[in-house]
Backbone as a ProteinNet text record, in pm:
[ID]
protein_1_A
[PRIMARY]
XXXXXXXXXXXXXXXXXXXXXXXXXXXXXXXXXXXXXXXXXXXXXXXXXXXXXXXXXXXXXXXXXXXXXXXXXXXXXXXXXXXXXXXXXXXXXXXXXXXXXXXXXXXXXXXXXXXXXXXXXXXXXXXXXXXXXXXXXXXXXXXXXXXXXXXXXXXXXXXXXXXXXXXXXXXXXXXXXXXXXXXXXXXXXXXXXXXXXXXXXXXXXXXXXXXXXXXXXXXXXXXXXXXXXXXXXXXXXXXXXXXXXXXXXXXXXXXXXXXXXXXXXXX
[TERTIARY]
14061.3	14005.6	13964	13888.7	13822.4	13932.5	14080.9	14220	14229.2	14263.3	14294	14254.8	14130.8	14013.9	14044.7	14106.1	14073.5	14231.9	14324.1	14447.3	14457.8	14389.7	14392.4	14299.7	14190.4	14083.9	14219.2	14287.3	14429.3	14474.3	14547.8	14616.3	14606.9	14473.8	14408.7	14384.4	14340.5	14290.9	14439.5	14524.7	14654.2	14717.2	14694.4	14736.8	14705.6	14549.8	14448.1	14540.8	14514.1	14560.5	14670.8	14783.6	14915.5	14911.1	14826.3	14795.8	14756.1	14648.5	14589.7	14674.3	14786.1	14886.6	14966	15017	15136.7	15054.3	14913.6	14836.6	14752.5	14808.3	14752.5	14761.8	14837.4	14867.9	14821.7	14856.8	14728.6	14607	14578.1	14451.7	14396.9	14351.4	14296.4	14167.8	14208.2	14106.5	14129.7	14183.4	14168.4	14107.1	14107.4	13999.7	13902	13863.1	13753.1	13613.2	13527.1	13389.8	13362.4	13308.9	13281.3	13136.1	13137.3	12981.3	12888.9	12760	12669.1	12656.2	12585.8	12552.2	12374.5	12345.3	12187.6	12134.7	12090.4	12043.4	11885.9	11946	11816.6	11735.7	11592	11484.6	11380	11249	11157.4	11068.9	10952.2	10820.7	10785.7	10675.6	10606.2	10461.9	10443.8	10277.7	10208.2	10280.1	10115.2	10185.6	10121.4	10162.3	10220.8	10158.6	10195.7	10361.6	10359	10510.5	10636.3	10564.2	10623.8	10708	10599.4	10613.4	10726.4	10700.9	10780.8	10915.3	10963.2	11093.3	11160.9	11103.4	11171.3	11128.1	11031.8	10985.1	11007	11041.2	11064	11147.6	11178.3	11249.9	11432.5	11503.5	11619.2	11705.7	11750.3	11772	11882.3	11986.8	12068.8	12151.1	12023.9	12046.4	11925.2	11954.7	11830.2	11805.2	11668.2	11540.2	11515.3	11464.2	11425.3	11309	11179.6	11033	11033.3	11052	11014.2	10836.6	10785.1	10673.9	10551.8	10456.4	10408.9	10301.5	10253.8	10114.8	10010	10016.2	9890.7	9927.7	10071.8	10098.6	10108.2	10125.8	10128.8	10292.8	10358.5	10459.7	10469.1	10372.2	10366	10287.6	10188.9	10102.7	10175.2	10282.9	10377.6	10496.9	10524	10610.1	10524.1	10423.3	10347.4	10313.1	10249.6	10254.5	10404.1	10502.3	10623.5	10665.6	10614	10685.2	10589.1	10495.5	10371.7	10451.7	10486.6	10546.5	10681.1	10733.2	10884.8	10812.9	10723.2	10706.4	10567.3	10537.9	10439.5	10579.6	10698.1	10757.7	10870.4	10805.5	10865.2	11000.7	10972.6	11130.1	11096.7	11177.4	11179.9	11219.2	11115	11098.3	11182.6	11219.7	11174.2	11117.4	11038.1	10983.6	11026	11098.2	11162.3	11065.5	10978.8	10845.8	10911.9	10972.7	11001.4	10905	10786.6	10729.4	10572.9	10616	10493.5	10335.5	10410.9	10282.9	10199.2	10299.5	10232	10107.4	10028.7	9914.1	9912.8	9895.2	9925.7	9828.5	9702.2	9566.5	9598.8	9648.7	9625.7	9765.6	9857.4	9948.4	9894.3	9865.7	9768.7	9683.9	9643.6	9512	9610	9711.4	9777.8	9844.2	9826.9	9844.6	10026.2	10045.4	10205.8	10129.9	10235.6	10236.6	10331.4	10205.4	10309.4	10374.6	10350.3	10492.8	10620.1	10634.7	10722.4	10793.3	10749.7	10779.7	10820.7	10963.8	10975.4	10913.9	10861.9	10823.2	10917.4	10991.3	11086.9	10987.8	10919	10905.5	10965.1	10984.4	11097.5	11031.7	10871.4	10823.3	10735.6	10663.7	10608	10459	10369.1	10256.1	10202.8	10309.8	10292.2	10357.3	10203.8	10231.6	10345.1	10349.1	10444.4	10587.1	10597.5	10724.1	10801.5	10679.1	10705.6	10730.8	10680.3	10739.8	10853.9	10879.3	11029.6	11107.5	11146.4	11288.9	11245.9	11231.2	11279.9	11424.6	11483.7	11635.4	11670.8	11603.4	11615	11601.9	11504.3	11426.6	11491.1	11531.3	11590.3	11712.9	11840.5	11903.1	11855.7	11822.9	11758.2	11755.1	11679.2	11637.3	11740.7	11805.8	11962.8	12059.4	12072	12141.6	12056.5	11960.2	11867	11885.9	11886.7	11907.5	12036.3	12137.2	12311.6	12280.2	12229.7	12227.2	12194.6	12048.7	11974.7	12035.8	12125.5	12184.6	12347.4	12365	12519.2	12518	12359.9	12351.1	12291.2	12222.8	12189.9	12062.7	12021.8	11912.8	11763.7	11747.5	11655.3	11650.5	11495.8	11564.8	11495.4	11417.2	11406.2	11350	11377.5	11418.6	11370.6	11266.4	11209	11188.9	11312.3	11326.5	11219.7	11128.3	11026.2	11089	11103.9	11116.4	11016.6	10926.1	10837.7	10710.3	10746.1	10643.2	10735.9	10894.6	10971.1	10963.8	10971.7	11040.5	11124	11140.5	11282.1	11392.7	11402.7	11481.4	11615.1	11476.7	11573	11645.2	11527.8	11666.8	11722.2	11775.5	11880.3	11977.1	11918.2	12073.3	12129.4	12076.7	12164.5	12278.3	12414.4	12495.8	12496.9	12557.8	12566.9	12633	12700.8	12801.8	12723.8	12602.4	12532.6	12467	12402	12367.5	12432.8	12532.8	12667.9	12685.2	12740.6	12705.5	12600.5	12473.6	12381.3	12354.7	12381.8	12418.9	12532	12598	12754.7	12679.8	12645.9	12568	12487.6	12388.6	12292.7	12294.8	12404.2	12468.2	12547.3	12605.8	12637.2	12582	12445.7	12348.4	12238.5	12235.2	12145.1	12007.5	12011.3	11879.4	11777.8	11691.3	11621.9	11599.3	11644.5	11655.5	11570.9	11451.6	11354.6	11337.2	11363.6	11384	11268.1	11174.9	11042.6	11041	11097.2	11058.6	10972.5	10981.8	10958.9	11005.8	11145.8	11213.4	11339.9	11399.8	11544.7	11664.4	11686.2	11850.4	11911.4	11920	11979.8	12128.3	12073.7	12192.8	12193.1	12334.9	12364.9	12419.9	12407.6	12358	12271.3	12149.1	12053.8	12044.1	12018.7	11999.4	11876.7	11770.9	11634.5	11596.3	11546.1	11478.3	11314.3	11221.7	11074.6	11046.5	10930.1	10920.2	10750.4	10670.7	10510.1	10430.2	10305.4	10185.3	10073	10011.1	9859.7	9792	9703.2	9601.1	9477	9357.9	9243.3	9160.9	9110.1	9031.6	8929.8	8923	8808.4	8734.9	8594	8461.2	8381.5	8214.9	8173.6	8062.3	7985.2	7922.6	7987.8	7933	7983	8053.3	7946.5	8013.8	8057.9	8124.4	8137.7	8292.7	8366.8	8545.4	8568.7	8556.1	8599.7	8764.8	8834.7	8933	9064.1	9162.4	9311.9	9356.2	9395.5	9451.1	9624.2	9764.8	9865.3	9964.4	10064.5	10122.8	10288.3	10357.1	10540.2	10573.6	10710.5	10766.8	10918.3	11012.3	11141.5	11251.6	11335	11380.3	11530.9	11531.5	11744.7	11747.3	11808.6	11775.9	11953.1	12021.2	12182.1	12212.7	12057.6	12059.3	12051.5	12015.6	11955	12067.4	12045.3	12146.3	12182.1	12293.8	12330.9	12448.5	12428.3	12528.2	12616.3	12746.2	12790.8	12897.2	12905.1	12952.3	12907.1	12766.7	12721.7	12634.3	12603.6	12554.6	12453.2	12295.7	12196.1	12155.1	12109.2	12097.4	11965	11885.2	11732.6	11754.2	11670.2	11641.2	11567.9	11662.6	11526.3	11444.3	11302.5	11225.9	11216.3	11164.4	11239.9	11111.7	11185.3	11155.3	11035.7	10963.7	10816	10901.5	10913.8	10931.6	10835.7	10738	10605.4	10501.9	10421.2	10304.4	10196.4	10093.7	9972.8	9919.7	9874.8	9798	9683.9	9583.7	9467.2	9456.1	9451	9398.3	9212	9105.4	9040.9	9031.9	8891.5	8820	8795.3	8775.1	8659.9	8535.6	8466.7	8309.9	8316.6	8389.8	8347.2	8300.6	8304.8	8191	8064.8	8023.3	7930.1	7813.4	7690.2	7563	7477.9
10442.5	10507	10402.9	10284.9	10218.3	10124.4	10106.1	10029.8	10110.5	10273.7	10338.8	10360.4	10310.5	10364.4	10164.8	10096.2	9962.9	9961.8	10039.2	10038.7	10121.6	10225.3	10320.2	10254.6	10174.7	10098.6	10016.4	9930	9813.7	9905.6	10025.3	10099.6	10139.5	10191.6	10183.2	10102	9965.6	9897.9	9819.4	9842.9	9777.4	9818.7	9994.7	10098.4	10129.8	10056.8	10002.1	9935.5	9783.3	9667.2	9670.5	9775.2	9770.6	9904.9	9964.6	10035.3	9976.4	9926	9832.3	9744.6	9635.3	9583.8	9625.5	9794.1	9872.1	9861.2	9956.1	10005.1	9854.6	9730.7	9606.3	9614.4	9630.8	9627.7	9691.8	9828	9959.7	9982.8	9970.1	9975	9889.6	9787.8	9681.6	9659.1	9668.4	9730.7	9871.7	9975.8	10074.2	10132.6	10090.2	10178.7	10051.6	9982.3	9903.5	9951.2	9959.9	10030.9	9875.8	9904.9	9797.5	9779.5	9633.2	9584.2	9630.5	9669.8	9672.1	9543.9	9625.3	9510	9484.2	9422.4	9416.7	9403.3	9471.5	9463.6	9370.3	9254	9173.7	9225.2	9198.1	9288.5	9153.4	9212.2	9126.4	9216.1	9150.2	9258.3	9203.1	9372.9	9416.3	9353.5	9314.8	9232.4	9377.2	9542.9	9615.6	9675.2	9693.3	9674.4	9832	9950.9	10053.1	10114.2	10077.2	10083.2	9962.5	9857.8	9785.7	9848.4	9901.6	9964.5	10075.5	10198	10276.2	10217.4	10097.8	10036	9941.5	9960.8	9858.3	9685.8	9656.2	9522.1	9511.9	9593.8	9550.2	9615.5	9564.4	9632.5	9512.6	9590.7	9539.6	9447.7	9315.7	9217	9218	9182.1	9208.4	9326.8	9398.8	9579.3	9595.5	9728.7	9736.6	9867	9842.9	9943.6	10013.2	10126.8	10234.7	10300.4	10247.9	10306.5	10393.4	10516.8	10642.6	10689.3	10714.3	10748.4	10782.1	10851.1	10852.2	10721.5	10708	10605	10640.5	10517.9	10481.9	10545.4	10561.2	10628	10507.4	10399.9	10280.6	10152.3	10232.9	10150.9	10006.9	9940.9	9848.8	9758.7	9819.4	9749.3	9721.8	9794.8	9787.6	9672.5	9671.7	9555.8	9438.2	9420.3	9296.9	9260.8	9347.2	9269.3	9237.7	9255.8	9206.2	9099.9	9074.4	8972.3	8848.1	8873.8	8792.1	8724.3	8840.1	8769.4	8678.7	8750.2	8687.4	8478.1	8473.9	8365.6	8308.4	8346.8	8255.6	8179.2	8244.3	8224.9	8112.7	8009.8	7917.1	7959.5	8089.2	8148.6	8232.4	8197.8	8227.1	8363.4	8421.4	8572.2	8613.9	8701	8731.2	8890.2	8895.7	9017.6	9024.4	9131.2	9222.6	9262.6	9274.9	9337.6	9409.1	9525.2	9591.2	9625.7	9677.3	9706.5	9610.5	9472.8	9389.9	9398.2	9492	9572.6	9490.4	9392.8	9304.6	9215.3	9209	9140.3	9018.7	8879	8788	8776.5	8815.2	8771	8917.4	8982.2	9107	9049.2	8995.9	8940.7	8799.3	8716.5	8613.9	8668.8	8794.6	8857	8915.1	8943	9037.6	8897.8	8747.7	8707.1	8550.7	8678.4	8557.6	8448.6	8339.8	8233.4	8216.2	8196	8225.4	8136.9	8028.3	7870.8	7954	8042.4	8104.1	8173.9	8278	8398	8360.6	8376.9	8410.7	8574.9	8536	8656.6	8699.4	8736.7	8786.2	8909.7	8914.3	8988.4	9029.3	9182.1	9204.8	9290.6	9359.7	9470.3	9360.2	9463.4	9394.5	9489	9392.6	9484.2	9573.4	9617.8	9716.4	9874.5	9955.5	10086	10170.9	10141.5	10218.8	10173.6	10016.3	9994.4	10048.1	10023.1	10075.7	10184.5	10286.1	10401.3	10469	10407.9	10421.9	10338.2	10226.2	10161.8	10125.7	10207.8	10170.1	10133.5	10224.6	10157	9980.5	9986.5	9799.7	9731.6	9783.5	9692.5	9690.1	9839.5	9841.6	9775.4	9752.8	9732	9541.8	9476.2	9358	9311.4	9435.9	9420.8	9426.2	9497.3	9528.2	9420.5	9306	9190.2	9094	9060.8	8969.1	9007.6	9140	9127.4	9094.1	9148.2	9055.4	8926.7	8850.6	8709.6	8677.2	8722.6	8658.5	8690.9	8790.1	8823.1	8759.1	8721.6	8635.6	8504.1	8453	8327.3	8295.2	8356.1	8386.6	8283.5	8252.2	8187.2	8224.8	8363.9	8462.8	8493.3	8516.6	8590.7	8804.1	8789.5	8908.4	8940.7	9042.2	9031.1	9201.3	9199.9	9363.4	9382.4	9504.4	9547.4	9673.1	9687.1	9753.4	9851.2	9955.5	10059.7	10156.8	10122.6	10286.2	10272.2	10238.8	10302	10347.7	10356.6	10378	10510.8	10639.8	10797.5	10775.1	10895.7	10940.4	10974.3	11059.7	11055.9	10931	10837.5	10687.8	10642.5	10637.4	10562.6	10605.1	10759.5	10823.3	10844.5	10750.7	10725.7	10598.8	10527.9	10365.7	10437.9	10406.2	10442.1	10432.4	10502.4	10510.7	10356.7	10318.6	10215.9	10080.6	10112.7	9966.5	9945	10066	10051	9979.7	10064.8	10006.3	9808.3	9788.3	9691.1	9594.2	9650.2	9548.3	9527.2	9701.5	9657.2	9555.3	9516.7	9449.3	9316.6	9296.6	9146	9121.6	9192.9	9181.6	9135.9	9215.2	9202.4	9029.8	8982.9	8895.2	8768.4	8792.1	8699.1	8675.8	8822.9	8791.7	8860	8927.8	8959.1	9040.4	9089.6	9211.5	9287.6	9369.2	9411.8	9520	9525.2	9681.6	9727.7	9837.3	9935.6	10037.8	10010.5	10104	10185.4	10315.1	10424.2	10520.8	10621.5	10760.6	10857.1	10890.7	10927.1	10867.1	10976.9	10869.7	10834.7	10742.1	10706.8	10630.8	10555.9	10511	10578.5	10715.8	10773.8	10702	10691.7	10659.5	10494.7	10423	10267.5	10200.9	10307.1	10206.6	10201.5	10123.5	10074.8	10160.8	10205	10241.6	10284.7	10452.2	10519.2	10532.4	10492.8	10524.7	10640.6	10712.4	10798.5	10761.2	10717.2	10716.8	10816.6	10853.1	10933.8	10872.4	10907.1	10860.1	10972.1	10935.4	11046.1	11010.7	11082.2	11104	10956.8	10910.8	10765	10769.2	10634.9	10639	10559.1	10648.8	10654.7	10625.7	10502.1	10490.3	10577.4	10600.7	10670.5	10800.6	10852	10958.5	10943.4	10807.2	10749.3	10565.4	10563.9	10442.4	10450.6	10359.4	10322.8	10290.3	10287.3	10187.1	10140.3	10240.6	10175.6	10276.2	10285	10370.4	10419.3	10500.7	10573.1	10591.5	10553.2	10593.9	10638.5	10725.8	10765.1	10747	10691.2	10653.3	10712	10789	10835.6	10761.8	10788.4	10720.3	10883.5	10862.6	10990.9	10949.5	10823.9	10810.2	10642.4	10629.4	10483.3	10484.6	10404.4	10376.3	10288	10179.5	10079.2	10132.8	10278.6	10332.9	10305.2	10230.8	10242.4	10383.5	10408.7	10597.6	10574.8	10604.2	10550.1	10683.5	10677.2	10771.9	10830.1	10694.5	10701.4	10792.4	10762.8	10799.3	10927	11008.8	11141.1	11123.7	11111.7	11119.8	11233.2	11218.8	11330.1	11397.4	11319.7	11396.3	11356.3	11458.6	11439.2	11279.3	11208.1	11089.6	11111.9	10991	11034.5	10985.2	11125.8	11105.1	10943.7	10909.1	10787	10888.6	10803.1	10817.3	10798.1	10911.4	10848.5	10863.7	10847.5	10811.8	10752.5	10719.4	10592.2	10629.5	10581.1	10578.3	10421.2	10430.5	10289.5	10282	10181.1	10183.2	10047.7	10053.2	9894	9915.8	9814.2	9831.8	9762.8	9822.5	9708.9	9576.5	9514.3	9390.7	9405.9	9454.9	9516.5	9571.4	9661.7	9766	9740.5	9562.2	9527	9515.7	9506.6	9434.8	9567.1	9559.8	9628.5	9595.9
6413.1	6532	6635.9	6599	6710.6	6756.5	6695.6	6699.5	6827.4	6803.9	6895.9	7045.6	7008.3	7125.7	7224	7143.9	7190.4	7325.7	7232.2	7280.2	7398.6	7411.5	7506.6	7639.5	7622.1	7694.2	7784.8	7686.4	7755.5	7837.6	7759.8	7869.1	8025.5	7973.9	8141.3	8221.5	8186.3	8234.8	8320.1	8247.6	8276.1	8364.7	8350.7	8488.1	8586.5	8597.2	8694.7	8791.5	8725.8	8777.7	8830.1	8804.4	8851.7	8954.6	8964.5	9081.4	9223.8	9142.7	9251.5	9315.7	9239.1	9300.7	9373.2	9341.8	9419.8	9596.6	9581.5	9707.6	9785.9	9692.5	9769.5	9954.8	9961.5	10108.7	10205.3	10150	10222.2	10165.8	10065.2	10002.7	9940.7	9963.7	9880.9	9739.5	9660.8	9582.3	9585.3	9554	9541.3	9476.9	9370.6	9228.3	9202.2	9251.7	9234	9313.3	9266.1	9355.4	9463.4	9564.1	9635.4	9612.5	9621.4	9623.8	9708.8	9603.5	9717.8	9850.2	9925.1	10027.8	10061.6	10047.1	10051.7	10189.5	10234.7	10349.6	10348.4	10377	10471.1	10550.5	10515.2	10614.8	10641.7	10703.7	10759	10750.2	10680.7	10685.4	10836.9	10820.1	10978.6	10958.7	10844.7	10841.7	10794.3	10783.1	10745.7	10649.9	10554.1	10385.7	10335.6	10426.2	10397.3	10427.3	10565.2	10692.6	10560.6	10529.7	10460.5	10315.9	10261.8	10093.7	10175	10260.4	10259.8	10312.2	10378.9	10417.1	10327.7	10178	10097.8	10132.5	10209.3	10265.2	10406.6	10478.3	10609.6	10663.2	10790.6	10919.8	10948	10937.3	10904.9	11020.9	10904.7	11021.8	11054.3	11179.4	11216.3	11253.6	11308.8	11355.3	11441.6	11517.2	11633.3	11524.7	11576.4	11494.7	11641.7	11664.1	11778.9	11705.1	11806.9	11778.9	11889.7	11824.2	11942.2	11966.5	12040.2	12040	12163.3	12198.5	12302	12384.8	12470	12494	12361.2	12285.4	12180.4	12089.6	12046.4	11950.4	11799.7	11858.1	11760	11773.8	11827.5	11844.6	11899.7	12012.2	12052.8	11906.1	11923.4	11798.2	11693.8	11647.3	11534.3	11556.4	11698.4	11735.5	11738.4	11778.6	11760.3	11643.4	11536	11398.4	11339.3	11374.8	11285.5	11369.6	11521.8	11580.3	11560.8	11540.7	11438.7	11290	11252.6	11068.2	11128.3	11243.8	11233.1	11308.3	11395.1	11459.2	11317.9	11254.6	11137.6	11062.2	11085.1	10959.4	11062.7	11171.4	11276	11276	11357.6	11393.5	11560.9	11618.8	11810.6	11823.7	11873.1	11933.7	12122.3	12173.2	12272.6	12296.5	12412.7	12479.2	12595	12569.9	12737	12762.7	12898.2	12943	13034.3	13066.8	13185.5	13292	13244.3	13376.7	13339.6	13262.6	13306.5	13228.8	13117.4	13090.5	12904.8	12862.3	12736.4	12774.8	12735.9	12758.7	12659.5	12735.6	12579.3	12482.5	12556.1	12460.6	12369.8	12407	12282.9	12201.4	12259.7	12190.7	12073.2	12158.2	12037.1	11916.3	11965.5	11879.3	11770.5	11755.6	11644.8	11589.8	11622.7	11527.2	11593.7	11690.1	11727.4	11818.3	11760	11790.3	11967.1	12026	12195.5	12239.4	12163.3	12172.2	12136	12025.2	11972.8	12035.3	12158.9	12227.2	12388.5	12378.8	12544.7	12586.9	12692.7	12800.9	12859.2	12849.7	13015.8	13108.9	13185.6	13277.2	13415.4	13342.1	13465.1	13537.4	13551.7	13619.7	13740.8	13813.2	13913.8	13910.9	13966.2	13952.5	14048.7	14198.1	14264.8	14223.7	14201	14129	14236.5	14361.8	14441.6	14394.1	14395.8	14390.7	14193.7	14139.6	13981.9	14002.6	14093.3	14081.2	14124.1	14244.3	14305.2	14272.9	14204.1	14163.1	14013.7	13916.6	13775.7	13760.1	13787.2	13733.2	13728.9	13871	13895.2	13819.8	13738.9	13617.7	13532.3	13510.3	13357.6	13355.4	13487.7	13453.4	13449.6	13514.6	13492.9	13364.9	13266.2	13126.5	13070.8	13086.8	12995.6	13005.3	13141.7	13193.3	13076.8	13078.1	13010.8	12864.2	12814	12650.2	12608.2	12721	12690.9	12656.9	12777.2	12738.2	12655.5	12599.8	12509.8	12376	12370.8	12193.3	12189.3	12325.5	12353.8	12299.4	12343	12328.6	12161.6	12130.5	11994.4	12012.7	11881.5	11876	11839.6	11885.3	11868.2	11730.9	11672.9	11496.1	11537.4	11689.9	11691.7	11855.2	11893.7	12032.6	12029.8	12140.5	12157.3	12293.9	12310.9	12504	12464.4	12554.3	12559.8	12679.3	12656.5	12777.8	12733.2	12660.8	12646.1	12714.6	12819	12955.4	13109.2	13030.2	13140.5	13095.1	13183.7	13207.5	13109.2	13038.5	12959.4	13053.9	13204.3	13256.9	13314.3	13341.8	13312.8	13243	13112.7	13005.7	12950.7	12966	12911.3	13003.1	13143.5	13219.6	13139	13037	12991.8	12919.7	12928.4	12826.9	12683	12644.5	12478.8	12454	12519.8	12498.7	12458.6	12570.8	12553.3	12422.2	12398.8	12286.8	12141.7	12124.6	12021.8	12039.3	12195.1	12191.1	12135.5	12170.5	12130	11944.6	11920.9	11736.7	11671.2	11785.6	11663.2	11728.1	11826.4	11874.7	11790.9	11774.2	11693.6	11523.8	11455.1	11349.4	11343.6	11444.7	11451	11476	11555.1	11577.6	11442.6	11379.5	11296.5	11344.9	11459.9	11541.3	11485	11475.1	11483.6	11576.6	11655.8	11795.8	11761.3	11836.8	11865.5	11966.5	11955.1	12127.4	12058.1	12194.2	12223.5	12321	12291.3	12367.3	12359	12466.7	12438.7	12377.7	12405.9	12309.1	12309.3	12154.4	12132.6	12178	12239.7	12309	12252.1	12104.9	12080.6	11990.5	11927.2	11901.9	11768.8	11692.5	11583.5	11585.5	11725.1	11710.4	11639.3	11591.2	11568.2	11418.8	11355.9	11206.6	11127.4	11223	11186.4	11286.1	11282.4	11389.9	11304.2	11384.6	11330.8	11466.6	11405.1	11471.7	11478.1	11515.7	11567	11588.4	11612.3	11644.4	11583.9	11706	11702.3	11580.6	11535.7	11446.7	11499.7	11470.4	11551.5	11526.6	11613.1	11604.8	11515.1	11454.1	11342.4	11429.1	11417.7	11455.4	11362.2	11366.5	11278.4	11322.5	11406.9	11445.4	11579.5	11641.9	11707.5	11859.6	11867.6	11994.4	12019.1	11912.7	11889.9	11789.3	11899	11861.9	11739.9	11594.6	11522.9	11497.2	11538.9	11541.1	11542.1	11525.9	11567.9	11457.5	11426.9	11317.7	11329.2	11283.8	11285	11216.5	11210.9	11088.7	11219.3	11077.1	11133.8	11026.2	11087.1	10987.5	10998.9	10884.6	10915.2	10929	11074.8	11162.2	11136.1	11096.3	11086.8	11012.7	10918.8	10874.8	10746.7	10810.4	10799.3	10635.6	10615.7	10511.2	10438.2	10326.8	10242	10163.3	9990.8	9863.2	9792.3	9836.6	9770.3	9725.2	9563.7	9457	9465.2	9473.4	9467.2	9336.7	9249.8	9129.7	9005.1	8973.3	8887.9	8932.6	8829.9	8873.3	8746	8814.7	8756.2	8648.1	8545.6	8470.4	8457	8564	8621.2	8750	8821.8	8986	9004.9	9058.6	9114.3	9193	9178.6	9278.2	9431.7	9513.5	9624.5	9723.2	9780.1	9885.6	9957	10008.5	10148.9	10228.9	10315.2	10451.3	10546.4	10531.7	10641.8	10575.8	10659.9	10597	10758.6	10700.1	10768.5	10742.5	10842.1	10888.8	10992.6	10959.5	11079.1	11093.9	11253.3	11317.7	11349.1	11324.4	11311.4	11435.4	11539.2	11625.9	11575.2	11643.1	11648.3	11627.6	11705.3	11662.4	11529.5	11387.9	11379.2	11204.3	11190.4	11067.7	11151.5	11285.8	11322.8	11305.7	11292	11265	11371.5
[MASK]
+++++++++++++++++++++++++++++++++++++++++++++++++++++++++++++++++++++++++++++++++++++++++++++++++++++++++++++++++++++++++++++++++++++++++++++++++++++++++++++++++++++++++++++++++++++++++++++++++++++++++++++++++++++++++++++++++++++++++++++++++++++++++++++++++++++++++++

């Protein structure tokens, strides 16, 4: 019996291999499963957002933080552009309408030797209000370069203080673009909006909201409350070979997190 079982194992294995040779040309590997591929990530520095992404936010793909004012998204781009510059690796910030502050930038931790600024907004509220496009397209000229030229290990165009009507005039196209650049540079590309335009370009859609502020007393800030959820994410390992013989258990896709004041050990 186990003669038999050894002979029949050859057989196949033989009818494999000579399959595979016939469909070499059009099919390479045909009956061979392909390797996983591990997707390289970069933690965000906050341990919860972290645990639910497998360690981080994925490198060489644009990530899209959708979300409203104070919903957490900026704050979320600053602690990972913090881990990416501790770890003596060169950031940039697209500022479209001017609006990053560096001391709140120093305070979350990045190293500002590390970080180009590009500022492309201006600080007259009339002119911010009548020529966005200007900007954006400015911003969109400046992230070509900067993912052409490479060098960057993570690069965040901030449009989420631009109108949604705007940046859902940028084409789909650009987007695509900036994923195969990105992939090729190695980048971490994060696009901060309002809502989503990146479509099925992006590697990782987070989705943001604020939750109600923690207060230590009734009139006193202690600090921000946020919950991200994950809305579209391309890296996920889904075996399609084997068929589990219990339900696995399913992934978090959201996490909560709080940034605390400054004041809010003080008595």
């Amino acid at each position: 019996m186990g003669e038999y079982k050894a002979n029949t194992m050859r057989s196949a294995s033989a009818l494999r291999c000579q399959i595979e040779v016939t469909l070499a040309g059009r099919i390479p590997s045909a009956l061979t499963p392909a390797a996983k591929t591990i997707r390289e990530v970069m933690p965000t520095g906050i341990a919860a957002v972290d645990a639910m992404l497998d360690g981080g936010l994925p490198v060489g793909a644009v990530t899209e933080m959708i979300g409203a004012e104070c919903s957490g998204r900026t704050a979320l781009a600053l602690s990972f552009v913090a881990q990416v510059t501790k770890a003596e690796r060169v950031c940039a910030w697209i500022d479209v309408l001017d609006a990053l502050s560096p001391e709140s930038a120093a305070a979350s931790g990045i190293e500002l030797r590390r970080l180009l600024w590009v500022r492309c907004g201006v600080r007259s509220t009339t002119i911010r209000m009548t020529k966005p496009w200007s900007r954006i397209e400015q911003a969109l000229r400046v992230t070509d370069l900067l993912l052409q030229g490479g060098g960057f290990s993570a690069l965040v165009l901030d449009l989420g203080s631009i109108a949604p009507e705007h940046v859902s005039r940028i084409p789909l196209a650009t987007w695509f673009r900036y994923g195969a650049a990105a992939e090729r540079s190695r980048t971490s590309v994060l696009l901060l909006t309002q809502h989503a335009c990146s479509k099925s370009s992006a590697g990782l859609v987070l989705r943001l909201q604020a939750r109600p502020p923690l207060s230590r007393e009734s009139t006193v800030l202690a600090g921000l409350a946020r919950h991200v959820e994950v809305s579209r994410q391309r890296f996920t390992e889904v075996s399609v070979k084997v068929v589990p013989l219990r339900k696995p258990p399913q992934r978090a896709s959201g996490a909560d997190w709080q940034s605390k004041t400054a004041w809010a050990g003080i008595r």
